[in-house]
N, C-alpha and C positions, 0 to 999 in steps of 0.2 A: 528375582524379578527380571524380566526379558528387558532389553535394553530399548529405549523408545526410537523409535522409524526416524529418520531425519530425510527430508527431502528439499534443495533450495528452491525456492518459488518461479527462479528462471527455468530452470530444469519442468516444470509444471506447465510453464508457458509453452515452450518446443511440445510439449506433450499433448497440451491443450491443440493445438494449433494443426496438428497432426489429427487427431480424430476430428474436428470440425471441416476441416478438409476435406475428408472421406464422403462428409454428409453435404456438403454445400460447395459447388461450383463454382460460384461468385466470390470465396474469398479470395486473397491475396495477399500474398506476403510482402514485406520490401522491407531490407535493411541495409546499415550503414558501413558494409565491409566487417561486419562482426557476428556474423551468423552462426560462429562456434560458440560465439561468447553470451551470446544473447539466445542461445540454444534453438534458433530460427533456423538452424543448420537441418534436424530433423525435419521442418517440411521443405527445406530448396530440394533434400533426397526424396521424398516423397512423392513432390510435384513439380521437380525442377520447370515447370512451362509457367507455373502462378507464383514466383518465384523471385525477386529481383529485385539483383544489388546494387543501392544507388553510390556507394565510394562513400569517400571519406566527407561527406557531404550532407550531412542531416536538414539542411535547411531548403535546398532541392529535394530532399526526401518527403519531406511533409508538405511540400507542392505536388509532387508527384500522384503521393496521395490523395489531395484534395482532388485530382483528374481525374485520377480512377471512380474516387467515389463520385462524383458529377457521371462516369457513364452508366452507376448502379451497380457496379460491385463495394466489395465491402475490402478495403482495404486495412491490413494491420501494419502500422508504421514501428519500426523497431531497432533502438537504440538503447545507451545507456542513458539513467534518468539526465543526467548534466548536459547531455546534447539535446538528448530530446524535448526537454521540457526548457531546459535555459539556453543552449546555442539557439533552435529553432523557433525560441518564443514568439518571435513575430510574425513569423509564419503559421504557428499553430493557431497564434491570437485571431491572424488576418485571412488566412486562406483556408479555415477550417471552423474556430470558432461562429466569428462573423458570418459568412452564410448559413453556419449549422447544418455543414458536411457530413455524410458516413464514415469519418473518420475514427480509429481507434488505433489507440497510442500504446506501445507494448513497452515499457522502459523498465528496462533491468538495470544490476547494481544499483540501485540504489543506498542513501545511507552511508553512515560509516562504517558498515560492517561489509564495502568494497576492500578493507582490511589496505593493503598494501600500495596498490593503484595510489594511495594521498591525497592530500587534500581539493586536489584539483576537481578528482574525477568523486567525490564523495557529495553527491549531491544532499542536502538537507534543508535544501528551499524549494521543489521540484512539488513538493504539495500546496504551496503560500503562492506559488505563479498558477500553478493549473485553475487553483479554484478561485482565482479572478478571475478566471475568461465567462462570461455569459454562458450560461447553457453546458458546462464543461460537467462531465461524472467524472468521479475523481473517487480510486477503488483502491484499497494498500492490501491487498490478501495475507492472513495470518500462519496458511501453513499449504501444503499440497493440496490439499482437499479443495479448501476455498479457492484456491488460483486457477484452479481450472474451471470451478464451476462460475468464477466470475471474469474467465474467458469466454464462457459458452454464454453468458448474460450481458455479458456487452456485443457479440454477436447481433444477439437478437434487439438490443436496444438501438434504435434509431437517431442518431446523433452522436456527436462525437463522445469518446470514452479514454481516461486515461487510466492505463493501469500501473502498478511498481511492483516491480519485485526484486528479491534482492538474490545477493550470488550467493551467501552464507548457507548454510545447509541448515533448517530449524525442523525441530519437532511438530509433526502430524498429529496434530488435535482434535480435528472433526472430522476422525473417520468412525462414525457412528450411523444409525441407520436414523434417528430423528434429524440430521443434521438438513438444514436448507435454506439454500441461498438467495436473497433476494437484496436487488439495490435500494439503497438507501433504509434498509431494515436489520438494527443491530441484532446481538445476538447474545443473551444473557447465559453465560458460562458457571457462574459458580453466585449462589443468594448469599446475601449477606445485610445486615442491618445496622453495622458502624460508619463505613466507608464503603462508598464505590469508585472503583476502580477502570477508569475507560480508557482500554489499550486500543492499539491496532498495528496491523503488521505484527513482524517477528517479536514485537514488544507483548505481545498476546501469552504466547507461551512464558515469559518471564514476569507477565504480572499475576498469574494462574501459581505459580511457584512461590511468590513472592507472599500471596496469599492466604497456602501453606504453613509458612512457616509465621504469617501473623495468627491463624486459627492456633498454634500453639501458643502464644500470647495471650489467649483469649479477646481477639479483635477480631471482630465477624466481616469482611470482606466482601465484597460482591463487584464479580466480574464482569465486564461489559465487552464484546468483541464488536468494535465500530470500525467493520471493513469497507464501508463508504462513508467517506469524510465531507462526500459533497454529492449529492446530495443528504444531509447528517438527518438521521435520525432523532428529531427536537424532543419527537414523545417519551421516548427513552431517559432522554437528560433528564426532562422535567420529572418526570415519574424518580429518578434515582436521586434528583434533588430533595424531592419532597419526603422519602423516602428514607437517605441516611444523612441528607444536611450536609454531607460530606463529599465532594468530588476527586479523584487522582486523575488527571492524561498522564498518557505514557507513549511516547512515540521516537522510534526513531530518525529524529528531524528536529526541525530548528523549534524552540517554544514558541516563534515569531509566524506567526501565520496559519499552524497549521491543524492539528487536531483540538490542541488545547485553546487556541484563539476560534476556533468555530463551537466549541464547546460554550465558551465563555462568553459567546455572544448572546447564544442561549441561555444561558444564565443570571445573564445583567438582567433579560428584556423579559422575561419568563418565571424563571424561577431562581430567584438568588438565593446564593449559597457559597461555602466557602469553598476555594477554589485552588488544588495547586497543580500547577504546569511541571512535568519531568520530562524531558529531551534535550536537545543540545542546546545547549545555554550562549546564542551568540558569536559562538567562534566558526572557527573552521576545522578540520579533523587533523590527522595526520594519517603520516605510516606507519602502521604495524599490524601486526594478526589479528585479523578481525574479533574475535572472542575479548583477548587484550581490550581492543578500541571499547568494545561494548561496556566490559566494566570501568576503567578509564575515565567514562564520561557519564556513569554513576545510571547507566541503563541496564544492566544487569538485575537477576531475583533479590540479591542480595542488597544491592543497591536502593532497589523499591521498594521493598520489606522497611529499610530504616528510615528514609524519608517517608511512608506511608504511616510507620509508626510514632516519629516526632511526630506529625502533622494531627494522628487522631487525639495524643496524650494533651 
């Protein structure tokens, strides 16, 4: 068996960002002194003139932006998730949300699969702040495929956008020819009639694995890829409530705010069901090699497979 593609979702961005360049004038780049790292380095080479570095400064940066976009262009603001979404939160809240700017928010590393960087820069709240603000899309892409095409989707979305992706390198899953992306519309990966399973982000590919290895249990699983978390997809919940009575999140991020708590809103108000939240359980991360971090904190295939299967027994 041929070894599966891995691509990190930052890597996707720079890539992204590069061909929509090509086709549209009006965007713009700006980042925070981190253009290698945030892979925005491919278009300052690109287009070094739509291009520009605001320093070590993220919170001038998404002012910056909000300017740009008031003259009609479309600017992409891009840092790591911890600045962008938590150093510059009042700026995003205030000078982008609040008017309902052309703003869009490129935040890489996110997660603790930033591996080594610590706990500082491991952002796991960056989804529970975004999707307070009024009017915010708030987009976690699950592998290459989807990151791009949900750079090309919040391009064309009017209003502010946030997206995350992280530095880790994960398996390419939807590169298929039915595959299509559309905000706020999930994306059912694998049927199943015991349990469903509502991942997102890099969590996507491990709860597809996870899933596996419950189908040899004889536990019928079914996968849900909910790459917008804001605006969430309610039809899908309610349908997979009513459907295996059973719900999993799985994300990497805090349980406190984020996919599991928009899920479960749905849930109370809709269609109740039982309900269990997997993500970072309230702390903070540390340092170590990302893969490490991942099992560590019981987000890994192996890790979902056995809480997914106490949970249906």
């Amino acid at each position: 068996m041929s070894e599966v593609k891995k691509i990190a979702t930052r890597e996707s961005y720079g890539n992204a960002l590069v061909e929509l360049g090509k086709e549209h004038e009006d965007l713009v780049v700006l980042d925070a002194d981190l253009a290698e790292a945030t892979k925005t380095g491919m278009f300052k080479k690109a287009f070094p003139e739509r291009h520009i570095d605001c320093g070590i400064a993220e919170c001038n940066m998404i002012g910056v932006a909000a300017g740009i976009a008031a003259t009609g262009k479309v600017p992409f603001a891009s840092s790591f998730a911890m600045f962008a979404a938590g150093r510059a939160f009042e700026q995003v809240r205030n000078s982008v949300g609040y008017p309902k700017l052309n703003v869009k928010i490129g935040a890489t590393h996110a997660g603790i699969s930033v591996g080594e960087d610590g706990a500082t820069h491991q952002c796991n709240e960056d989804i529970a702040l975004m999707r307070t603000i009024p009017g915010m899309i708030v987009i976690n892409p699950s592998d290459d495929v989807e990151a791009k095409a949900a750079v090309k989707a919040a391009y064309e979305h009017v209003g502010p956008v946030y997206l995350r992706f992280g530095r880790l390198a994960v398996p390419v899953i939807n590169d298929n020819a039915e595959y299509k992306f559309e905000i706020g519309k999930a994306i059912t990966l694998r049927e199943g009639t015991d349990v469903t399973i509502i991942a997102t982000g890099l969590e996507v590919s491990e709860s597809l694995a996870a899933a596996e290895k419950l189908a040899a249990d004889g536990i019928s699983a079914e996968v849900i890829n909910m790459h917008t978390i804001k605006p969430l997809d309610e039809a899908s919940v309610v349908a997979a409530a009513a459907k295996t009575g059973k719900i999993v999140t799985v994300e990497e991020h805090s349980v406190i705010g984020g996919l599991g708590s928009a899920v479960c809103d749905v849930v109370a108000e809709k269609a109740p069901a039982k309900v269990m939240k997997i993500g970072v359980n309230d702390t903070f991360g540390e340092s170590g090699p990302a893969v490490e971090l991942i099992k560590k904190y019981g987000l890994d295939a192996d890790s979902i497979y056995a809480k997914v299967k106490a949970f249906v027994k």
